[in-house]
C-alpha positions as CSV (number, residue, x, y, z in Angstrom):
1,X,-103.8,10.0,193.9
2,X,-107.2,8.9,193.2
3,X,-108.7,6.1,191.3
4,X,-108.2,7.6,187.8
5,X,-104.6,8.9,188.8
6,X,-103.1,5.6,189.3
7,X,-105.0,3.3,187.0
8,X,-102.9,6.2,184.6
9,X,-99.7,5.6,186.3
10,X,-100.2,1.4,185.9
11,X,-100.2,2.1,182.0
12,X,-96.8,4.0,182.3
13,X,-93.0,2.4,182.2
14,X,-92.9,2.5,186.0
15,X,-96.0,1.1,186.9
16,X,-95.9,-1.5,184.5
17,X,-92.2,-2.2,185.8
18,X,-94.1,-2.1,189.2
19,X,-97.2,-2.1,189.5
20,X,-97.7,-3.6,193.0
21,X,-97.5,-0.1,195.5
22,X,-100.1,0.8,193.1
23,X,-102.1,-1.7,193.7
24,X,-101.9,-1.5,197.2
25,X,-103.4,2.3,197.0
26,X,-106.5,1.0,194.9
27,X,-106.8,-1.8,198.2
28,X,-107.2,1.5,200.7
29,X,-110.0,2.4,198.5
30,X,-112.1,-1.0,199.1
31,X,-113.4,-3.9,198.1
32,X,-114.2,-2.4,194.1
33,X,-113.6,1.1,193.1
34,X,-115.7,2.9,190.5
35,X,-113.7,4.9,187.6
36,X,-117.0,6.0,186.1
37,X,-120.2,5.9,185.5
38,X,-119.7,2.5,183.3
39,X,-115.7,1.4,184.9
40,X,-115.3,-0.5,188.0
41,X,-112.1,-2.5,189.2
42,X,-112.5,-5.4,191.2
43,X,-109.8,-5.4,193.7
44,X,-110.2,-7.3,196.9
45,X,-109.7,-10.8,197.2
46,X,-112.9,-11.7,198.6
47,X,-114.9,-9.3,195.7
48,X,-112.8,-10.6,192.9
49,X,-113.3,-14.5,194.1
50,X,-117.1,-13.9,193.9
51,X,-116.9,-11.9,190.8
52,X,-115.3,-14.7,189.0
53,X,-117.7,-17.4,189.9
54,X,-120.5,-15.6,189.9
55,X,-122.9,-17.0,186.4
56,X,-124.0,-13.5,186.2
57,X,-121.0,-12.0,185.2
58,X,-120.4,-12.7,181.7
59,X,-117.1,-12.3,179.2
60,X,-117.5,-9.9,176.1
61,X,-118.0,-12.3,173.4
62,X,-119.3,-11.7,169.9
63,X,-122.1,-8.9,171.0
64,X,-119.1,-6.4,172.2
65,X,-117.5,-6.2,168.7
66,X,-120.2,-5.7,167.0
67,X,-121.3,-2.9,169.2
68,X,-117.9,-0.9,169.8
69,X,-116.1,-2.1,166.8
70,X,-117.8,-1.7,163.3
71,X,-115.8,-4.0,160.7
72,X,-114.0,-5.7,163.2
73,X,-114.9,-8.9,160.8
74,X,-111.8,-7.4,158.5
75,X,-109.6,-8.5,161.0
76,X,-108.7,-12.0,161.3
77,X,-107.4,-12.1,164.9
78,X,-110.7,-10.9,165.8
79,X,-112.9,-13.3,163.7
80,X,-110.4,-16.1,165.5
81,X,-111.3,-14.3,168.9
82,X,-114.7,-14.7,169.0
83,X,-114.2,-18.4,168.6
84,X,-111.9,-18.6,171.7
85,X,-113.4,-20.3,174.9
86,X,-112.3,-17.1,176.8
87,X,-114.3,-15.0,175.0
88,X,-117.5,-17.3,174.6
89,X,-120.5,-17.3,177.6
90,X,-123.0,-20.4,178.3
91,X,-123.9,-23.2,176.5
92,X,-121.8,-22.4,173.5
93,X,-118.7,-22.0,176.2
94,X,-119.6,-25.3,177.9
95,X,-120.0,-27.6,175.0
96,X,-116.6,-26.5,173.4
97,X,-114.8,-26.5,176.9
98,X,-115.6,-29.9,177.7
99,X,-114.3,-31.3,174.6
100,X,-111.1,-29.6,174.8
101,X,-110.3,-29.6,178.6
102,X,-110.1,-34.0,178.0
103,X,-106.5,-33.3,176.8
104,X,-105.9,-31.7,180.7
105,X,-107.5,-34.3,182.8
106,X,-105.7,-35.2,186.2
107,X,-104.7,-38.8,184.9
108,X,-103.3,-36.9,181.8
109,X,-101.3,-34.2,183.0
110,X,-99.5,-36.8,185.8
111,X,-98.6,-38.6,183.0
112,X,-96.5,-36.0,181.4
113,X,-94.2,-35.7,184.6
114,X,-91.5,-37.8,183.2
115,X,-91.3,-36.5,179.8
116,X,-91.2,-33.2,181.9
117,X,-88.7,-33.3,184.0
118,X,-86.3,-35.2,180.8
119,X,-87.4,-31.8,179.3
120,X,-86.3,-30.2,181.4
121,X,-83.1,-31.6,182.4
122,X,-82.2,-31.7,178.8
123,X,-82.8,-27.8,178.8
124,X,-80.5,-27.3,181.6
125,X,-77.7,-29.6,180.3
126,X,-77.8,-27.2,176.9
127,X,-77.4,-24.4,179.5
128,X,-74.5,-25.6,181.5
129,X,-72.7,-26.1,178.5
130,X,-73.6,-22.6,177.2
131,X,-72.2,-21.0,180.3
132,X,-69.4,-23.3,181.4
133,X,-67.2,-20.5,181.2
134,X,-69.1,-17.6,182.9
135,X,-70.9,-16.4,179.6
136,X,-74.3,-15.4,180.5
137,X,-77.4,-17.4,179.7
138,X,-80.8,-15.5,178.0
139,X,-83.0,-17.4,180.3
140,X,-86.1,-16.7,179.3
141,X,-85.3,-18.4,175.4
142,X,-83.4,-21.1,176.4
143,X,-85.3,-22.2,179.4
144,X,-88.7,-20.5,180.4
145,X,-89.9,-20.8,176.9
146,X,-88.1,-24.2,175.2
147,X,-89.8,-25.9,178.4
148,X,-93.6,-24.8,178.2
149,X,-93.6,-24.8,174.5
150,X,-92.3,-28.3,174.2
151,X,-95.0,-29.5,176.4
152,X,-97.9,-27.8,174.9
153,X,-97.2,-28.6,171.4
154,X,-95.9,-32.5,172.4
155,X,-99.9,-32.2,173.5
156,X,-101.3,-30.7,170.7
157,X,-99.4,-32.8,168.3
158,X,-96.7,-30.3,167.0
159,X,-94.0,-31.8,165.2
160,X,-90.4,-30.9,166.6
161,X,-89.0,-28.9,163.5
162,X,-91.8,-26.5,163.9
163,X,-92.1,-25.4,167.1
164,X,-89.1,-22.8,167.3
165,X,-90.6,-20.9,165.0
166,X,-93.6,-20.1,167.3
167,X,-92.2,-17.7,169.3
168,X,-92.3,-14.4,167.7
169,X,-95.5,-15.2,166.3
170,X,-97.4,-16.2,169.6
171,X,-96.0,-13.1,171.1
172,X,-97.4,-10.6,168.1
173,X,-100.8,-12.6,168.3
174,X,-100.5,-12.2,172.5
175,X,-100.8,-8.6,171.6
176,X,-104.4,-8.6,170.9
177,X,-104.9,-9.1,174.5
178,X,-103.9,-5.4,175.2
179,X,-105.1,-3.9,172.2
180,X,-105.0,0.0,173.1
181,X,-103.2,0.7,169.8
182,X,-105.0,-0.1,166.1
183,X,-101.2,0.6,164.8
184,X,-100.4,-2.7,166.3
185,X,-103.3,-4.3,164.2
186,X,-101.6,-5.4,161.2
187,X,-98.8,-7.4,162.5
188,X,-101.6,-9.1,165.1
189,X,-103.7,-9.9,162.5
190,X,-100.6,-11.3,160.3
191,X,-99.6,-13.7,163.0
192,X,-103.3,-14.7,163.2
193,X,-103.4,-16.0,159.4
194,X,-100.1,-17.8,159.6
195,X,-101.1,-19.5,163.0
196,X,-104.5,-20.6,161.1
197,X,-102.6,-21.7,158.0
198,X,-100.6,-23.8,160.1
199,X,-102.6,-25.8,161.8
200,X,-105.6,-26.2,158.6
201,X,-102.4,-27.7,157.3
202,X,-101.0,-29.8,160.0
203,X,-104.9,-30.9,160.6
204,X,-105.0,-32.1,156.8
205,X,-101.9,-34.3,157.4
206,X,-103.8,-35.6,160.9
207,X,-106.5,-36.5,159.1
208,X,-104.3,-38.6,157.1
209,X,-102.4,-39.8,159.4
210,X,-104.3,-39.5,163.0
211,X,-102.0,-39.8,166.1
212,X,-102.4,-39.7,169.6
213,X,-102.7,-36.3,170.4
214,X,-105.0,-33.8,170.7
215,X,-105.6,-32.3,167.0
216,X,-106.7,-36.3,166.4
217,X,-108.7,-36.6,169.4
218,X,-110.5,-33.5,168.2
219,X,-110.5,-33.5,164.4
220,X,-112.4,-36.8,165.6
221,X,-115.3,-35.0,167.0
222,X,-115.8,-31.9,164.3
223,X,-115.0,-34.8,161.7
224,X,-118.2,-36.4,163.4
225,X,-120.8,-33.8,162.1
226,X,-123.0,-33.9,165.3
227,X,-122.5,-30.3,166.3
228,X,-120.5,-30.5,168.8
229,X,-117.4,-28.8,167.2
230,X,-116.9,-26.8,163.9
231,X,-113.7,-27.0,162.2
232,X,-113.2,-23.3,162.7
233,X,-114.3,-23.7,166.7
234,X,-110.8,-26.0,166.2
235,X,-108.9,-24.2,164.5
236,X,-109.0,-20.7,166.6
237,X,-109.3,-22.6,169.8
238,X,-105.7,-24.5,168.3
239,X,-104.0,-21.2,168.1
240,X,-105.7,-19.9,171.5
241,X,-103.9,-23.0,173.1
242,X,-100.7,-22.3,171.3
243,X,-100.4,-19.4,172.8
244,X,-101.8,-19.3,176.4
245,X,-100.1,-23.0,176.8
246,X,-97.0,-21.4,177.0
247,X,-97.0,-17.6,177.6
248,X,-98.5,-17.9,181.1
249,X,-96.0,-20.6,182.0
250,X,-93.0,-18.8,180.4
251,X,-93.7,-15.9,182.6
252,X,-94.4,-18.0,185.7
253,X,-90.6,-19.3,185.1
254,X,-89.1,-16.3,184.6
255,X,-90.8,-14.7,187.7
256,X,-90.0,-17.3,190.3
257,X,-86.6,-17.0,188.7
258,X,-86.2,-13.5,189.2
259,X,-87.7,-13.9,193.0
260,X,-84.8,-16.4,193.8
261,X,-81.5,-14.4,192.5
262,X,-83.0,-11.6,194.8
263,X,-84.3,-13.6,197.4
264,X,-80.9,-16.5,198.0
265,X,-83.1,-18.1,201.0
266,X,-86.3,-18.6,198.9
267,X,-84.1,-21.3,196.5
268,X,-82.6,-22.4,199.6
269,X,-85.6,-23.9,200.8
270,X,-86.3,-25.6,197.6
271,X,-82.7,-27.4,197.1
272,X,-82.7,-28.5,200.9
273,X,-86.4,-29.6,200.5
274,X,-87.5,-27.3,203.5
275,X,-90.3,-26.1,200.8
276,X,-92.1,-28.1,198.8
277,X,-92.0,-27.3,195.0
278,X,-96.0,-27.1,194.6
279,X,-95.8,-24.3,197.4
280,X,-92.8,-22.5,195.6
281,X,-94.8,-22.1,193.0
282,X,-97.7,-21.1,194.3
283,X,-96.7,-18.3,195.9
284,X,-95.2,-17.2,192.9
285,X,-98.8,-17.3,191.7
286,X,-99.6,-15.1,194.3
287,X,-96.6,-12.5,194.3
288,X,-96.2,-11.7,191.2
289,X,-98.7,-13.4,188.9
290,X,-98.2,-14.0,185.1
291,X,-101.6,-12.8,184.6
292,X,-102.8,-9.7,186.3
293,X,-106.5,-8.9,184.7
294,X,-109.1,-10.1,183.2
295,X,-112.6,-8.6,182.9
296,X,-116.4,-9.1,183.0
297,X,-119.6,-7.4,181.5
298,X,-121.7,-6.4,185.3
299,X,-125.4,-7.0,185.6
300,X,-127.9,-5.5,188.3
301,X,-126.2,-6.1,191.3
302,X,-123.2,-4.6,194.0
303,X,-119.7,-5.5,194.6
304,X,-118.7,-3.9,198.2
305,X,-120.3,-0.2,197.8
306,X,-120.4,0.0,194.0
307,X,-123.9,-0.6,192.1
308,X,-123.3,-2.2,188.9
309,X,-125.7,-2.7,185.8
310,X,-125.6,-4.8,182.3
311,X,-123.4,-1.8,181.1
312,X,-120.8,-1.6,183.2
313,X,-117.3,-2.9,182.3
314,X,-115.8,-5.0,185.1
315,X,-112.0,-5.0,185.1
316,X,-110.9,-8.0,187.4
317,X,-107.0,-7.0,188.8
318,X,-106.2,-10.5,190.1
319,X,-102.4,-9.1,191.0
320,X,-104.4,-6.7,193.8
321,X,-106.7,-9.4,194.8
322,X,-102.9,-11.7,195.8
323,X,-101.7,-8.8,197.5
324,X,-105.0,-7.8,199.8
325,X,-103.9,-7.6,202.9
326,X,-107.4,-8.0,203.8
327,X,-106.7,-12.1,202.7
328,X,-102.6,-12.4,203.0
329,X,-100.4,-11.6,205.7
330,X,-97.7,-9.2,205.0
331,X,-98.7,-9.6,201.0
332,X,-95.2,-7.9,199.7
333,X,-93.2,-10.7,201.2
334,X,-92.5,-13.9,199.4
335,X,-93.4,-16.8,202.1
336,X,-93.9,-20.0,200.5
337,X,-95.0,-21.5,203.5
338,X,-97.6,-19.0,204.1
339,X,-100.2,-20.9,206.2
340,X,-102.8,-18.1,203.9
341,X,-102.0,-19.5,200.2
342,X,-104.6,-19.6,197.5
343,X,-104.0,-17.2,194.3
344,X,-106.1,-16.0,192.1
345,X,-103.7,-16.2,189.1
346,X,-105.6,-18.6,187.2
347,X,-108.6,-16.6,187.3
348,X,-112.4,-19.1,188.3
349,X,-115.3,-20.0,188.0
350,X,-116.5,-21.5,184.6
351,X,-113.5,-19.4,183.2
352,X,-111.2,-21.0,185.5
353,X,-107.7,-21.6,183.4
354,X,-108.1,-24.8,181.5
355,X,-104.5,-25.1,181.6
356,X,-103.7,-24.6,185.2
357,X,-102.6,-28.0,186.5
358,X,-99.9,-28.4,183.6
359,X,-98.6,-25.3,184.4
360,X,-98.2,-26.1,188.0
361,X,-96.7,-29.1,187.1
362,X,-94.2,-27.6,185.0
363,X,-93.7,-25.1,187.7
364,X,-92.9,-27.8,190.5
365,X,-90.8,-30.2,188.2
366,X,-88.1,-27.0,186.7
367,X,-87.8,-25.0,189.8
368,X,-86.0,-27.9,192.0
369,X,-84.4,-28.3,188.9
370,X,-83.1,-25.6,187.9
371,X,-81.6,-24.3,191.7
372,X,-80.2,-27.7,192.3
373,X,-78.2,-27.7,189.2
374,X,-77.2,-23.9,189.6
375,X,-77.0,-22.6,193.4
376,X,-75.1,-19.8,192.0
377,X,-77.2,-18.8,189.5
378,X,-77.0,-14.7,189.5
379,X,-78.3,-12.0,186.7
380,X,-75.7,-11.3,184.5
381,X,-76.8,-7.3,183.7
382,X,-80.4,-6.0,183.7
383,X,-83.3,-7.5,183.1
384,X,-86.4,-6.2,181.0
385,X,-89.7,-6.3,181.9
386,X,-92.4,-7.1,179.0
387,X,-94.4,-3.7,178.0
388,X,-97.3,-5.5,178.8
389,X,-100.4,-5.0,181.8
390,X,-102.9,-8.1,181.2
391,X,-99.2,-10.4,181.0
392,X,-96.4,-10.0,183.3
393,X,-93.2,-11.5,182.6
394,X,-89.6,-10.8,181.4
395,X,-88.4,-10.3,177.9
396,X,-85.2,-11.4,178.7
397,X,-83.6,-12.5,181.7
398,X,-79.9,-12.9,181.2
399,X,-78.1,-15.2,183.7
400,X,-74.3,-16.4,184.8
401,X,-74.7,-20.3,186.2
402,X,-71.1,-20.1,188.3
């Protein structure tokens, strides 16, 4: 097949389902691969590590909408966009970062371990009395999401009662990220407004009654009038955080999940303490990441053989960049003591995944976990895949624990 061929088959049932044989055709190809005149991938591991760091390079931000989309304004998922820090270039990207990314310091995030891993055990006790009696278990609801959804709104500030509720709506709002389909519009944009009406609400009764947590910490700084943060730069970046803090990690969960019911040795290593949890999950990362793309706006230069200019769309497949063989030995095999580690999953550069370390550290405290407490943890029927590209994870993942 050539280029055009398979990125057509990666958009299908299969290659979604799949997408990793090919990925490893696009690899023969080189380090980029042009699609057109104004299309290039970014493939290898090497290209796509310099891409991503690489200033020049910028992310579509406010310009793109108002070039390809005429009336885009009418939608409010898209007047939120252009507010999030993945969609905003230098210095407006930097200032707003910087403010945020205090709630994801080091010191911080290794403060949340405890209340982690009682999160987490709490989960698994509610699952080992759901399926005491060989009943099967949806993982992905009552453990890869409960967990990373907990933590990010115990960060934001979320009270308890409200947070089950998030679920459907973070995943219709996720949808803008693959937005092929204006059909799928409306019910975006709907999850948008009731995302943004909850938290100019819940920031109202923070203002009230400030707390220690990050809607304070930042309704401090827009309240402070100095520039440095709008209230609507809060707001949208609020709901951004909602719903990358725990899509990505629900996906990592249910990933590394799926790796160890088909691969017994893999959760061997973790019980007997032969691997050590951070490396578990970072080849995880690696083989079968929860993000697979992102993409640029080029400028006048080359990646490998392909000449790029200030209109050419860059799409950045960071699931071909883990699997290069050019960078990993014998990619297509889960090692987690690969001497070679080092995935590209959280993207870099100045767009490097504000959230990364928390999810690592979510990853490392509920894996041991969760194959200690179930060494016989098995799939209990078939699993589906989400329909998705950009996010790859399972809709539901149901489990026996005996």
């Amino acid at each position: 097949m050539d280029a055009i061929e398979i990125v057509t088959s990666l958009t299908t049932p299969a290659g979604r389902a799949d997408p990793y044989p090919l990925y490893a055709e696009l690899l023969q190809m080189g380090e980029a691969v042009e699609l057109g005149p104004c299309d290039v991938l970014i493939v290898g591991y090497e290209a796509i590590s310099a891409v991503l760091r690489d200033p020049g390079f910028a992310v579509s931000d406010r310009a793109k909408p108002d070039k390809d989309f005429p009336g885009w304004q009418a939608n409010p998922v898209l007047v939120q966009a252009v507010d999030w820090i993945l969609n905003m270039n230098a210095p407006r990207h930097a200032r707003i970062r910087s403010l945020i990314a205090r709630a994801f310091t080091a010191r911080r995030v290794a403060g949340l371990e405890p209340a982690i891993a009682a999160m987490a055990d709490e989960l698994l006790d509610a699952i080992a009395d759901r399926g005491a009696d060989g009943s099967a278990v949806e993982f992905m609801h009552d453990f890869a999401y409960l967990l990373p959804v907990t933590v990010i709104c115990e960060l934001i500030g979320i009270p308890e009662p409200d947070r089950e509720r998030f679920r459907p709506i973070a995943r219709d709002l996720a949808g803008v990220f693959e937005l092929t389909d204006l059909s799928a519009l409306p019910a975006i944009n709907a999850a948008a407004v009731e995302l943004l009406e909850y938290f100019t609400d819940l920031a109202a009764r923070r203002r009230a009654e400030p707390r220690d947590d990050l809607l304070s910490d930042l309704l401090a700084v827009s309240d402070a009038a100095d520039g440095r943060l709008t209230d609507f730069e809060l707001l949208h970046n609020l709901t951004l955080l909602l719903v990358a803090g725990f899509e990505t990690t629900t996906n990592l969960l249910g990933n590394g999940l799926a790796i160890v019911m088909q691969d017994p040795l893999a959760g061997e290593g973790l019980r007997d303490g032969s691997v050590p949890p951070s490396a578990f999950v970072e080849e995880v990362l690696r083989f079968d990441s929860p993000v697979q793309l992102t993409s640029r706006v080029g400028y006048d230069t080359s990646v490998g053989d392909v000449r790029l200019s200030d209109q050419t769309n860059v799409i950045v497949l960071l699931g071909a960049g883990n699997r290069d063989p050019r960078r990993f030995a014998d990619p297509a095999s889960f090692d987690p003591l690969r001497p070679d580690a080092g995935p590209l999953s959280f993207g870099g550069g100045a767009h490097f995944c504000i959230g990364a370390a928390l999810a690592r550290l979510e990853g490392a405290v509920a894996f041991p976990r969760l194959v200690s407490r179930f060494p016989k943890i098995s799939a209990a029927g078939e699993p589906t895949r989400r329909n998705t590209i950009l996010l790859r994870g399972f809709d539901t993942l149901p489990v026996t624990i005996a």
